[in-house]
PDB file of N, CA, C and O in Angstrom:
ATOM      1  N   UNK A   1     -12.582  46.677  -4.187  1.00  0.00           N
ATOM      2  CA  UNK A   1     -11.977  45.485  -3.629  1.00  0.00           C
ATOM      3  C   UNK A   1     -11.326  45.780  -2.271  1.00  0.00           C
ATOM      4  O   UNK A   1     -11.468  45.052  -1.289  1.00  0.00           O
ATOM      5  N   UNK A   2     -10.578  46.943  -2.297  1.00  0.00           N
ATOM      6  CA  UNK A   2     -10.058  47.067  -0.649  1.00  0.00           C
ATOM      7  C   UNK A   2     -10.897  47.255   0.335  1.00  0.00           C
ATOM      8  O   UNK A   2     -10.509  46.962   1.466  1.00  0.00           O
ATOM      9  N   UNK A   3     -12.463  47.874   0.114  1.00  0.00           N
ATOM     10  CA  UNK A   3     -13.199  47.943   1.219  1.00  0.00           C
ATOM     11  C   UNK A   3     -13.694  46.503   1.555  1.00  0.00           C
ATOM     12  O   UNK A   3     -13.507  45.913   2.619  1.00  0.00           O
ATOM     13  N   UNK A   4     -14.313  46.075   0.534  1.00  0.00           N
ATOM     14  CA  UNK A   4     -14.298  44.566   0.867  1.00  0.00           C
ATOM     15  C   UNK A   4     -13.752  43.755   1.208  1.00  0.00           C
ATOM     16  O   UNK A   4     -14.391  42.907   1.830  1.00  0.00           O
ATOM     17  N   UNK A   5     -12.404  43.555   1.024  1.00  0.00           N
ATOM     18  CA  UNK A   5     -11.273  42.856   1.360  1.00  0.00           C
ATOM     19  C   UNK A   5     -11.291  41.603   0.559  1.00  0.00           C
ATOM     20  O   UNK A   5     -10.279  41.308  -0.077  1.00  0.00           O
ATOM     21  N   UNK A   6     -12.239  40.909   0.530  1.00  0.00           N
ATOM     22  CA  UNK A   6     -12.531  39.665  -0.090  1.00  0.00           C
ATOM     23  C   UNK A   6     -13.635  39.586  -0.798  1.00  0.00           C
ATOM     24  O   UNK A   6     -14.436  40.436  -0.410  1.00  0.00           O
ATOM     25  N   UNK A   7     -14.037  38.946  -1.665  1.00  0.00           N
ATOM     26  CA  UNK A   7     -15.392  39.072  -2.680  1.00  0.00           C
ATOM     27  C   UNK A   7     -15.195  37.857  -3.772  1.00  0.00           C
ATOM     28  O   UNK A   7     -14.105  37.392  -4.107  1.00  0.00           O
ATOM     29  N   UNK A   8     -16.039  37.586  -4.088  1.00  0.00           N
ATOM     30  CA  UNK A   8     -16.371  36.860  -4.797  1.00  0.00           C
ATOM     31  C   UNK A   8     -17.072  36.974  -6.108  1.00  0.00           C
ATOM     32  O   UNK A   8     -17.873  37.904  -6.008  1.00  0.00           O
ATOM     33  N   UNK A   9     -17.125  36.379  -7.414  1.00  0.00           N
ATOM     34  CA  UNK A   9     -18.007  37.178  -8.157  1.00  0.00           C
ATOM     35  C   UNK A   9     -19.166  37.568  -8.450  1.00  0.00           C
ATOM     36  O   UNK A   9     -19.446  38.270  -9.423  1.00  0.00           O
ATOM     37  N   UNK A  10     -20.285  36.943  -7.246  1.00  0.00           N
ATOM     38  CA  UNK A  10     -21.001  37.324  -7.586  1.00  0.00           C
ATOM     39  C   UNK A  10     -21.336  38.486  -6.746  1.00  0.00           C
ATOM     40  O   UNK A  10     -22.330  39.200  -6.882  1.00  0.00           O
ATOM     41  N   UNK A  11     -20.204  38.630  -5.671  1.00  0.00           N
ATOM     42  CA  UNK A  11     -20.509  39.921  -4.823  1.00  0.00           C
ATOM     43  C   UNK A  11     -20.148  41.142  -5.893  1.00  0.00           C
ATOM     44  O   UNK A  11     -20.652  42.262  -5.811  1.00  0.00           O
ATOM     45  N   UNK A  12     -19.334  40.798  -6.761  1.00  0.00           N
ATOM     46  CA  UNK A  12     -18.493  41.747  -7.561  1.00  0.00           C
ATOM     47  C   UNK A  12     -19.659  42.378  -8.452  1.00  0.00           C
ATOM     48  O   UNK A  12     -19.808  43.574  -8.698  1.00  0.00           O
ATOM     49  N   UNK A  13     -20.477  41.280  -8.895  1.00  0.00           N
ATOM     50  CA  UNK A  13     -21.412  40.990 -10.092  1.00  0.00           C
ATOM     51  C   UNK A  13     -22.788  41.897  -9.870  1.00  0.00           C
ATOM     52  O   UNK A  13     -23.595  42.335 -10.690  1.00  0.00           O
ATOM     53  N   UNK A  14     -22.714  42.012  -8.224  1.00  0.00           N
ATOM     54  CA  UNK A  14     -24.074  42.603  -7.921  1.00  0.00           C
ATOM     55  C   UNK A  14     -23.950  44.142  -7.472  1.00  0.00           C
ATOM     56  O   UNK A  14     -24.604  45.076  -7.937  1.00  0.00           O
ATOM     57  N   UNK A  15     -23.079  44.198  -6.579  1.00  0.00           N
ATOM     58  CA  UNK A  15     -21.952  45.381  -6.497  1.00  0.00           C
ATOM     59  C   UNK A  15     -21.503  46.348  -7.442  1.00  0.00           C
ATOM     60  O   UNK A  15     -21.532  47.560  -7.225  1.00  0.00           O
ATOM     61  N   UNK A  16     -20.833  45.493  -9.133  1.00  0.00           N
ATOM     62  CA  UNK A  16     -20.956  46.696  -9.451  1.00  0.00           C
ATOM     63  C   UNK A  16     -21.380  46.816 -11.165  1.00  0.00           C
ATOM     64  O   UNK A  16     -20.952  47.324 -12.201  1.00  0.00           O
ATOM     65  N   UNK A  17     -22.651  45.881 -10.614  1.00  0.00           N
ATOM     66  CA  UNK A  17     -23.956  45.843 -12.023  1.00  0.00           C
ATOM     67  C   UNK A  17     -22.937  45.581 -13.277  1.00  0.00           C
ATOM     68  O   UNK A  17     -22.711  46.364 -14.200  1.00  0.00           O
ATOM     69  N   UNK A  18     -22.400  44.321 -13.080  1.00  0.00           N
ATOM     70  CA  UNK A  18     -21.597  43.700 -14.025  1.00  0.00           C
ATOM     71  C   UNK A  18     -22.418  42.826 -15.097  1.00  0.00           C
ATOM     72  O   UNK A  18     -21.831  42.395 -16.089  1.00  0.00           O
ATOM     73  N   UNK A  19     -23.579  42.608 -14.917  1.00  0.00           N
ATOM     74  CA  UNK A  19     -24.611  41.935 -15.952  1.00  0.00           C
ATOM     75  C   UNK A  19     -24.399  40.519 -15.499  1.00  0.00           C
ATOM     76  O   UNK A  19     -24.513  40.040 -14.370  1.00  0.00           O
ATOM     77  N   UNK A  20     -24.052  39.937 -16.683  1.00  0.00           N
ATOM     78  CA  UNK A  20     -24.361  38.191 -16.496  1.00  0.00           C
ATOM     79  C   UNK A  20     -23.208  37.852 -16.079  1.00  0.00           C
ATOM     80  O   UNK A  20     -22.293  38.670 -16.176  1.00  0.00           O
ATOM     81  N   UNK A  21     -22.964  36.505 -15.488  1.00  0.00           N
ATOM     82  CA  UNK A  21     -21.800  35.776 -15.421  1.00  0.00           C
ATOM     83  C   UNK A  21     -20.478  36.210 -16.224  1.00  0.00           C
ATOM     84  O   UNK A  21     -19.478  36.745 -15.743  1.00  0.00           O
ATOM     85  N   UNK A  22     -20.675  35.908 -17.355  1.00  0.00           N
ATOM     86  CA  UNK A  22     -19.775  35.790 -18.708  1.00  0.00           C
ATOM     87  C   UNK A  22     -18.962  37.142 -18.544  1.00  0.00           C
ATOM     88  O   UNK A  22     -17.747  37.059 -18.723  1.00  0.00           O
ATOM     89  N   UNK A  23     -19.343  38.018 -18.315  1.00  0.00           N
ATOM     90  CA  UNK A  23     -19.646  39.590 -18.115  1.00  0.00           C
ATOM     91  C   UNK A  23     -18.237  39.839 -17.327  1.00  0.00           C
ATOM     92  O   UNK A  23     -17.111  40.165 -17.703  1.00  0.00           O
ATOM     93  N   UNK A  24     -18.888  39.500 -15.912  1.00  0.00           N
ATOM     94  CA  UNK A  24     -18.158  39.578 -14.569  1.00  0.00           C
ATOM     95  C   UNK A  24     -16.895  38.379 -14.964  1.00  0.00           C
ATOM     96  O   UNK A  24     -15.759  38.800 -14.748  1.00  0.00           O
ATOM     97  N   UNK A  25     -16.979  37.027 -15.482  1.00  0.00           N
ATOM     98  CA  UNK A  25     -15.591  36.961 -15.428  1.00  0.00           C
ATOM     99  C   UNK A  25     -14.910  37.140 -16.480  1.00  0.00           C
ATOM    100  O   UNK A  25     -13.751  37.174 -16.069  1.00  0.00           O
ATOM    101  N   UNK A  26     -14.899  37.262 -17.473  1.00  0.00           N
ATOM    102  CA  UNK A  26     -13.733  38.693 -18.225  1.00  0.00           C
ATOM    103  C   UNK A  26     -13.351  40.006 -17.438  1.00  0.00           C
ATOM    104  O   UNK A  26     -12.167  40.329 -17.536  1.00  0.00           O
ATOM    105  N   UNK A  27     -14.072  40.721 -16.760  1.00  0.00           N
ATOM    106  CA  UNK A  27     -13.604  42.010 -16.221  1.00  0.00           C
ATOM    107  C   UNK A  27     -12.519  41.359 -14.975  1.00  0.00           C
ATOM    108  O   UNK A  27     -11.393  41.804 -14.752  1.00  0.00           O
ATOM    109  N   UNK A  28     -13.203  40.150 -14.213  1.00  0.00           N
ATOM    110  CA  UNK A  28     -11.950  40.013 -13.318  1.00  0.00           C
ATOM    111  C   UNK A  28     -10.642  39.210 -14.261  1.00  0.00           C
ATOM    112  O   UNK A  28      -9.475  39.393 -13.915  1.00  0.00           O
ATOM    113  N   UNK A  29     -10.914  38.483 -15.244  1.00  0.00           N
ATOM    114  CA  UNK A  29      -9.539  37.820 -16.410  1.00  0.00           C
ATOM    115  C   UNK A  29      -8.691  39.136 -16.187  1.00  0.00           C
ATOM    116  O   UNK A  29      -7.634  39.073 -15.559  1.00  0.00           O
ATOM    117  N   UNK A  30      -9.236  40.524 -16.789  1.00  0.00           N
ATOM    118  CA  UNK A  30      -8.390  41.479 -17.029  1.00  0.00           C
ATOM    119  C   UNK A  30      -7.824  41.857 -15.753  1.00  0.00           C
ATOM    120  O   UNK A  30      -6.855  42.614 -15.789  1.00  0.00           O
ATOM    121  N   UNK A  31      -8.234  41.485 -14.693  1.00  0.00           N
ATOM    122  CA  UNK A  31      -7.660  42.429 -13.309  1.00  0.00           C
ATOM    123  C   UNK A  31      -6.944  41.320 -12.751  1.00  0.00           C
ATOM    124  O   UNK A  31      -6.591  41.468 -11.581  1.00  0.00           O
ATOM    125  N   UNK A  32      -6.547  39.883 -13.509  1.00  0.00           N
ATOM    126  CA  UNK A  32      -5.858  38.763 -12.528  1.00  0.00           C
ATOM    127  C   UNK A  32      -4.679  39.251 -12.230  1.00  0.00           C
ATOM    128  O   UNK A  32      -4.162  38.882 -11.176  1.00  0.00           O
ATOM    129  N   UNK A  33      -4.101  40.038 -12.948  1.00  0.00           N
ATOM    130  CA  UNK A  33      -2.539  40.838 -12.606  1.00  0.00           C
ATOM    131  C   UNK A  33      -2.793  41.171 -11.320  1.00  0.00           C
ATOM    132  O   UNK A  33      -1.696  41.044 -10.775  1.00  0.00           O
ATOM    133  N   UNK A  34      -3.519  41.495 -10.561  1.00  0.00           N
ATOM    134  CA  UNK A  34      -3.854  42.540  -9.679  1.00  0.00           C
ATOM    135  C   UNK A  34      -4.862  41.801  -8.536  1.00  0.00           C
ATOM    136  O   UNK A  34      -5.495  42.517  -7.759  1.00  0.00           O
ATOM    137  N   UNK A  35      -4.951  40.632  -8.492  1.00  0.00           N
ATOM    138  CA  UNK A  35      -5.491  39.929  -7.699  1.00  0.00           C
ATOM    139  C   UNK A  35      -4.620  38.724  -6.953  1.00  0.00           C
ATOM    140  O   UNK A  35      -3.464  38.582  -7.352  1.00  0.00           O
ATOM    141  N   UNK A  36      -5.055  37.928  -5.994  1.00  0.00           N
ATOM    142  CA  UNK A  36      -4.905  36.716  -5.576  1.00  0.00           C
ATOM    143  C   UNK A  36      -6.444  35.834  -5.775  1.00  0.00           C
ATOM    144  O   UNK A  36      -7.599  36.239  -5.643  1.00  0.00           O
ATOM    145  N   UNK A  37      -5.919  34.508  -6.135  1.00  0.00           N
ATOM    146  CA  UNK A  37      -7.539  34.172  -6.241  1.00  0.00           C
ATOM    147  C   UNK A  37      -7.193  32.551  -5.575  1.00  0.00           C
ATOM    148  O   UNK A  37      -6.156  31.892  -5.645  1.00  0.00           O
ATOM    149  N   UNK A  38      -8.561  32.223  -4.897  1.00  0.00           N
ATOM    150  CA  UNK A  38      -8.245  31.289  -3.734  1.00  0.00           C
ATOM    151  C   UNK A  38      -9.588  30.599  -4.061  1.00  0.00           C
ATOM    152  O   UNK A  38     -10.667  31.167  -4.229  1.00  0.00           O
ATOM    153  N   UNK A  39      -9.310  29.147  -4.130  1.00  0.00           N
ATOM    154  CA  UNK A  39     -11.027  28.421  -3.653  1.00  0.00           C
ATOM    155  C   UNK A  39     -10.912  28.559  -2.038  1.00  0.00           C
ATOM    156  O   UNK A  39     -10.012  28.289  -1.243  1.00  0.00           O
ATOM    157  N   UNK A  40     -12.776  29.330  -1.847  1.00  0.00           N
ATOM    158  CA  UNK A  40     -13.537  28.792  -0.749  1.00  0.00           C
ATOM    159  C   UNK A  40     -14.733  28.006  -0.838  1.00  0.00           C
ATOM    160  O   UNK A  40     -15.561  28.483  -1.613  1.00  0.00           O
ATOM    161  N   UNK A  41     -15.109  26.799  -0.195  1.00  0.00           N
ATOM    162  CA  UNK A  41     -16.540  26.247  -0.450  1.00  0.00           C
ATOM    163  C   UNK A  41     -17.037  25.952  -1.744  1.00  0.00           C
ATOM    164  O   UNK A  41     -18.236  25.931  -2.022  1.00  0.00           O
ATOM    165  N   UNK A  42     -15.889  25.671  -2.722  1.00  0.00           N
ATOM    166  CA  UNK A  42     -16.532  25.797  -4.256  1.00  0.00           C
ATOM    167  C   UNK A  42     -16.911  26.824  -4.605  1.00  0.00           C
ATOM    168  O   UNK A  42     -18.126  26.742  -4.788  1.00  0.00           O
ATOM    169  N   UNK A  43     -16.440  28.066  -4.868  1.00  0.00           N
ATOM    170  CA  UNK A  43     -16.429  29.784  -5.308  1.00  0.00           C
ATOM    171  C   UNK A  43     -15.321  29.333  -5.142  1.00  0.00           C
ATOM    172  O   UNK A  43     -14.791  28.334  -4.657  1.00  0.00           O
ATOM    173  N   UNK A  44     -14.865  30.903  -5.984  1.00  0.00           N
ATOM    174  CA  UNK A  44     -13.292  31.121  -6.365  1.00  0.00           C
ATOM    175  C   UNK A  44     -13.817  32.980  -5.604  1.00  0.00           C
ATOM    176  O   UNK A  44     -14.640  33.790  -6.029  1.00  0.00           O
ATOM    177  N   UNK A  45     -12.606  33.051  -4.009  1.00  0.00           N
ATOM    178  CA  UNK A  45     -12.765  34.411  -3.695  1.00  0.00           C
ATOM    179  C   UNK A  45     -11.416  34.613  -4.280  1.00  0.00           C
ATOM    180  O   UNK A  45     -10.565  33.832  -4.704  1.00  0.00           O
ATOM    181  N   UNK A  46     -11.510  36.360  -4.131  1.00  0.00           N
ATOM    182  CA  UNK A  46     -10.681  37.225  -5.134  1.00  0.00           C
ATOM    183  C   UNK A  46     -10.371  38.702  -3.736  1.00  0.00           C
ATOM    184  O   UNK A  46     -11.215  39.416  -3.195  1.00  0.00           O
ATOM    185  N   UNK A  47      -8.788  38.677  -3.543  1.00  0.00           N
ATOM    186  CA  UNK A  47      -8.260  39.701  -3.193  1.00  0.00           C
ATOM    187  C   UNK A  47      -7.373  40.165  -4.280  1.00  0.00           C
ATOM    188  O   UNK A  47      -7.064  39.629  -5.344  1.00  0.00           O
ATOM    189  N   UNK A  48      -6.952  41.596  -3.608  1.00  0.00           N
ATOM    190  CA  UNK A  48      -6.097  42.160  -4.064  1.00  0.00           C
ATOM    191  C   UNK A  48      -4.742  41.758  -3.560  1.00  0.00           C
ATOM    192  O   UNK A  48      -4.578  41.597  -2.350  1.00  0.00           O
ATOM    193  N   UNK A  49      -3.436  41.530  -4.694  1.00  0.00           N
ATOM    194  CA  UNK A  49      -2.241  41.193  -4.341  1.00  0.00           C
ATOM    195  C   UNK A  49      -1.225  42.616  -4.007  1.00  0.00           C
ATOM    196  O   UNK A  49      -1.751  43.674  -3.661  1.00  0.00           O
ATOM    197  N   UNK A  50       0.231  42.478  -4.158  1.00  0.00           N
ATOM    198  CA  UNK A  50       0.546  43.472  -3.928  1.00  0.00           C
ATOM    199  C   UNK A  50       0.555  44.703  -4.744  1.00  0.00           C
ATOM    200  O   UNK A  50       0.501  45.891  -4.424  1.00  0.00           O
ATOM    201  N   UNK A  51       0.646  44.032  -6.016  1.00  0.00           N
ATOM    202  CA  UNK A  51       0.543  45.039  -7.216  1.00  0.00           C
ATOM    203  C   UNK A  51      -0.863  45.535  -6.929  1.00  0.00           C
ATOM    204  O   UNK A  51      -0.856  46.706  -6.551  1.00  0.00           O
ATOM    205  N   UNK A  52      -1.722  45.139  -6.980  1.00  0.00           N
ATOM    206  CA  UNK A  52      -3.226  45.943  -6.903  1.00  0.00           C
ATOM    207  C   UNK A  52      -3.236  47.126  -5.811  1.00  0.00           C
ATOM    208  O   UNK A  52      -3.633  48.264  -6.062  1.00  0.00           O
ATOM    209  N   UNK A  53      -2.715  46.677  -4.494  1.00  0.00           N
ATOM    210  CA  UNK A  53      -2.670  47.148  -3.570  1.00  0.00           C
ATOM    211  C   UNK A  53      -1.894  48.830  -3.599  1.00  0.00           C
ATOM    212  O   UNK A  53      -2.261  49.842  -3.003  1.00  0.00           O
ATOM    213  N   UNK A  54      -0.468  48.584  -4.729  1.00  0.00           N
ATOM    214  CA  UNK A  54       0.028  49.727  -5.222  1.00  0.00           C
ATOM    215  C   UNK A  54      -0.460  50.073  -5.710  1.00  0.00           C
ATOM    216  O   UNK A  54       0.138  51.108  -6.003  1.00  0.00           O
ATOM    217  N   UNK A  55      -1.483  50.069  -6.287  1.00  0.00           N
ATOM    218  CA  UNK A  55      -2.246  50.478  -7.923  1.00  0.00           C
ATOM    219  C   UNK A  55      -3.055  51.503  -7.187  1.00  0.00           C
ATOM    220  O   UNK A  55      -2.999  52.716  -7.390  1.00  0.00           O
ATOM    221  N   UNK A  56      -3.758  50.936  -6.377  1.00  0.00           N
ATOM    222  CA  UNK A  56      -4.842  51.737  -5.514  1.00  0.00           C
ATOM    223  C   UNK A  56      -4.532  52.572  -4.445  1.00  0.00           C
ATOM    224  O   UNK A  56      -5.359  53.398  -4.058  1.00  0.00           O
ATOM    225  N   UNK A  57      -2.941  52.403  -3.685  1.00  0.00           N
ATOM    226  CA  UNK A  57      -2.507  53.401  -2.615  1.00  0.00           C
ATOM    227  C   UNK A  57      -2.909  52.703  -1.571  1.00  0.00           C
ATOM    228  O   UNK A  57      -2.855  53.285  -0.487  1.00  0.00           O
ATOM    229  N   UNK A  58      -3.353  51.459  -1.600  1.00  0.00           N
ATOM    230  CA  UNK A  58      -3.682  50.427  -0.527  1.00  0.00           C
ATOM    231  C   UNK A  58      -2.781  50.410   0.734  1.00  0.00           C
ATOM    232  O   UNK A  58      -1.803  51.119   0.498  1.00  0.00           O
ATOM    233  N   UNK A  59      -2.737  50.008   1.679  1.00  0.00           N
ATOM    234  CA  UNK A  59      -1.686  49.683   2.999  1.00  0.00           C
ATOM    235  C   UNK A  59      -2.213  49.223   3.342  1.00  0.00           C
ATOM    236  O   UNK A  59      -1.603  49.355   4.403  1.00  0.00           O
ATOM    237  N   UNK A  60      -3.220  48.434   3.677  1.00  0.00           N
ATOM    238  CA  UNK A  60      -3.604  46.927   4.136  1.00  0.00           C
ATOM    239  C   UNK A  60      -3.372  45.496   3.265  1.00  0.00           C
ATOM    240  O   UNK A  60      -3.727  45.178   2.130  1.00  0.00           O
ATOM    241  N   UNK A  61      -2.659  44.821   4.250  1.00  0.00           N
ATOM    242  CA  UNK A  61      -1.862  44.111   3.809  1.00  0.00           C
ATOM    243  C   UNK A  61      -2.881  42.282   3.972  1.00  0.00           C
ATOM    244  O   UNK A  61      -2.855  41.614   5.005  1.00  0.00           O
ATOM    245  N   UNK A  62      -3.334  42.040   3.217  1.00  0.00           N
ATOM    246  CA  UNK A  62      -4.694  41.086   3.829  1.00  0.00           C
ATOM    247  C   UNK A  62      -3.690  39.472   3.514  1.00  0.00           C
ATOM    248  O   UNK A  62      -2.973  39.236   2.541  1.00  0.00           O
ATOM    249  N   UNK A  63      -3.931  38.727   4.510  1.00  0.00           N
ATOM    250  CA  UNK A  63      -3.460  37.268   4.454  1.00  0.00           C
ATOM    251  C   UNK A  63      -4.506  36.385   4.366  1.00  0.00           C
ATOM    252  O   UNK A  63      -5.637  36.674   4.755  1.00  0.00           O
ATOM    253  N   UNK A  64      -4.158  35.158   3.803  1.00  0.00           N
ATOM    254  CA  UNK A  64      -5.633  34.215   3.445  1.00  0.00           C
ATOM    255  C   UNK A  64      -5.697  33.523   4.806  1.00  0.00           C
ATOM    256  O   UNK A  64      -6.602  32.725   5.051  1.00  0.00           O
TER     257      UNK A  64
END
């Protein structure tokens, strides 16, 4: 997620061979602690918040 900065699920989905839909959104349910999630264009994109950002040793600080 930090190299990407922003993603979506199906970037997530293809990225990191998450299988079907159903699949990919349970794995991000479990990581909502650790995200911001925003509609664009009808998709739902997905950053990392600050907690994620600690989690990972992050220092980029991304604004919507």
């Amino acid at each position: 997620m930090d190299k990407l900065v922003f993603a979506s699920r199906e970037h997530l989905q293809i990225l990191h061979g998450l299988g079907t839909d159903r699949n990919a959104l349970k794995v991000l349910n479990r990581m909502k602690d650790f995200l911001h999630i925003k509609m664009h264009n009808g998709k739902y994109v997905y950053y990392l918040n600050t907690t994620g950002r600690e989690l990972i040793g992050s220092d980029k600080e991304v604004k919507w």
